[in-house]
C-alpha positions as CSV (number, residue, x, y, z in Angstrom):
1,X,0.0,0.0,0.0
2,X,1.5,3.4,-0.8
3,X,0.9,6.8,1.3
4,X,-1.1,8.9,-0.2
5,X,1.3,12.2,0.7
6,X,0.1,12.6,4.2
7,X,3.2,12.8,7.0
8,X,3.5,8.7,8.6
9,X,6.0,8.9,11.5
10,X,7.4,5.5,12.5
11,X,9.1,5.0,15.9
12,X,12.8,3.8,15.8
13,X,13.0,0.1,17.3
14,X,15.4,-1.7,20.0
15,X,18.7,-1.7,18.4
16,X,17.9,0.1,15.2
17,X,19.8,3.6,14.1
18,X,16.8,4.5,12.2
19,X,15.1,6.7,13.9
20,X,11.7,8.1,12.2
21,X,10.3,8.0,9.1
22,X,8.0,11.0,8.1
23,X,6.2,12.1,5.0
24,X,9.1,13.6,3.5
25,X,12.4,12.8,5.1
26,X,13.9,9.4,6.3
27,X,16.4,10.2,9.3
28,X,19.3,7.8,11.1
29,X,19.9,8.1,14.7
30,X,23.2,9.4,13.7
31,X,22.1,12.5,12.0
32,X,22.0,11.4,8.3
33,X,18.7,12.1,6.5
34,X,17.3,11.2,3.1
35,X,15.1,14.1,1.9
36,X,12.5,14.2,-0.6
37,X,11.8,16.8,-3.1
38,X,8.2,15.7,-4.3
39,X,5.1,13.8,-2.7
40,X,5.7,11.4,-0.5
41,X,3.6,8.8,-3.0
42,X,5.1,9.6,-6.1
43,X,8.3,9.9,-5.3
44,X,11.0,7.0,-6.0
45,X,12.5,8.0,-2.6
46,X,9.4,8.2,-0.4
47,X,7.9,4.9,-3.0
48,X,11.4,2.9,-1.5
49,X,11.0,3.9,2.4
50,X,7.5,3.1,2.5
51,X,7.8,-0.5,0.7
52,X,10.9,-1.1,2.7
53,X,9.5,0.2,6.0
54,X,5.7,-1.9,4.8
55,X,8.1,-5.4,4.6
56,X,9.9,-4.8,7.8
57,X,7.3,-3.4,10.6
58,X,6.8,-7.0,11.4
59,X,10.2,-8.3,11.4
60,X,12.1,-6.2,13.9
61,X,11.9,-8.9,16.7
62,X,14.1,-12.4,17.4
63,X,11.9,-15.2,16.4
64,X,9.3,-12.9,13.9
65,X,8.5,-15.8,12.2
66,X,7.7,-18.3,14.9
67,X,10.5,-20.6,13.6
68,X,13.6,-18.6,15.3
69,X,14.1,-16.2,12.3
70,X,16.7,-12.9,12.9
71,X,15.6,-9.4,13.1
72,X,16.3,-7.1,10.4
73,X,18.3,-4.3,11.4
74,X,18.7,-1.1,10.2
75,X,21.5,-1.4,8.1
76,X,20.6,-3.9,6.3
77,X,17.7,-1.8,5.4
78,X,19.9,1.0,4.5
79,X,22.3,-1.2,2.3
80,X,19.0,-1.5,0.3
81,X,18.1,1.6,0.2
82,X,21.3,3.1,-0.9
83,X,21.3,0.4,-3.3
84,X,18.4,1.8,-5.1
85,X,19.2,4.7,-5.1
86,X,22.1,4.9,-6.2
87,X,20.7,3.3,-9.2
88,X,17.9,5.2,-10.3
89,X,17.7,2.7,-13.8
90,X,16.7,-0.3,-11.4
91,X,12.8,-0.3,-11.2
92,X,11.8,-1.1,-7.0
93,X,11.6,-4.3,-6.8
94,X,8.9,-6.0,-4.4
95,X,10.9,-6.3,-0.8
96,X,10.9,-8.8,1.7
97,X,12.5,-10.3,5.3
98,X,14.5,-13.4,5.2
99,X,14.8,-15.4,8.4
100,X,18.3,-14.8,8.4
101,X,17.8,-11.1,9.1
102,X,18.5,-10.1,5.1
103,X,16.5,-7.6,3.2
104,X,15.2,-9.4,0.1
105,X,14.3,-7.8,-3.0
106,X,12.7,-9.0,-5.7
107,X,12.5,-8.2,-10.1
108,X,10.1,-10.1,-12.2
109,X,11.5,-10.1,-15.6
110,X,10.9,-11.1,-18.8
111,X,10.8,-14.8,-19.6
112,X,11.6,-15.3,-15.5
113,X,12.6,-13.5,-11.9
114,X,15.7,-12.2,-10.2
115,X,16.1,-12.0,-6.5
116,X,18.6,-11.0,-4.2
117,X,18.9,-10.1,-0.3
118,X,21.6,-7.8,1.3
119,X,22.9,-8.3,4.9
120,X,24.1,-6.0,7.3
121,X,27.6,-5.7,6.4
122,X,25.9,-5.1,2.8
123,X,27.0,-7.8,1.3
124,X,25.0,-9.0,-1.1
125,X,24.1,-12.7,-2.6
126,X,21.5,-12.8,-5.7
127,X,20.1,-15.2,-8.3
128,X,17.2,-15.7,-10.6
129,X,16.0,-17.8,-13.5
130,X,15.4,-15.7,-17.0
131,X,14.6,-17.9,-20.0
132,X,15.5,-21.6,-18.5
133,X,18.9,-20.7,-17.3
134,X,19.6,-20.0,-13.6
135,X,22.6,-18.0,-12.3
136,X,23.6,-16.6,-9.2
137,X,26.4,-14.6,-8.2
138,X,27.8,-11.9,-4.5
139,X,29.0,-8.9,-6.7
140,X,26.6,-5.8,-7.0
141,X,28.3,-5.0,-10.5
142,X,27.2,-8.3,-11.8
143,X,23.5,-8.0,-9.9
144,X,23.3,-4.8,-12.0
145,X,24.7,-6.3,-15.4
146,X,21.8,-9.2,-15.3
147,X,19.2,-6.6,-13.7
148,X,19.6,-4.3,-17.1
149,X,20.3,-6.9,-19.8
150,X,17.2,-8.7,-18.1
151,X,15.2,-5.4,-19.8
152,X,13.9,-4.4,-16.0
């Protein structure tokens, strides 16, 4: 569900250094923020945040899952985010927890799918299926090569 503009504050959680999100600015315990120029909704900024933020609400406790899963952390969730965008030609991808504590993200592609999850110390692991053949790979550069030549 995106916001429709209005300011949404989130609370920072145990552990985290994020500490609020609002309608227009996404701040770090340690001062940094990420500001948005345009609305909340339509922006690719504000569009990121509130995906990321709508994947790990529920997923910021030990054992979220029931089955013993890790909590995802902050920085994992800013590896992400800087990932993005940084790369402004990468579509968002549809985001989700792994019960390892990774940020998983998500690309359906022509003829297949791409996946890949970053951890805290942002590195990265992907791999995907696109016509028949499966690949995987840990370097961003070649996560961005397969992402593009995949026509995302």
């Amino acid at each position: 569900m995106r916001n429709s503009g209005a300011s949404v504050r989130y609370n920072h959680y145990a552990e985290s250094n994020i500490s609020e999100v609002t309608g227009k600015e996404f701040s770090l315990e340690n001062g940094e923020k990420f500001k948005q120029e345009s609305d909340f909704a339509s922006d690719r900024v504000g569009v990121i945040i509130d995906d990321i933020w709508q994947a790990v609400k529920d997923s910021l406790e030990s054992d979220w899952d029931g089955y013993g899963a890790l909590p995802v952390n902050a920085e994992t969730c800013k590896h992400a985010l800087n990932f993005l965008l940084s790369n402004p030609e990468i579509p968002v991808p549809n985001f989700g927890c792994e019960p390892n504590g990774r940020m998983g993200m998500e690309w359906i592609v022509p003829n297949g799918g791409i996946a890949a999850a970053f951890d805290s110390d942002g590195k990265i692991t992907f791999g995907g299926v696109i016509n028949s053949k499966m690949f995987s790979g840990k370097n961003i550069d070649d996560l961005l090569k397969k992402l593009i030549s995949s026509g995302v």
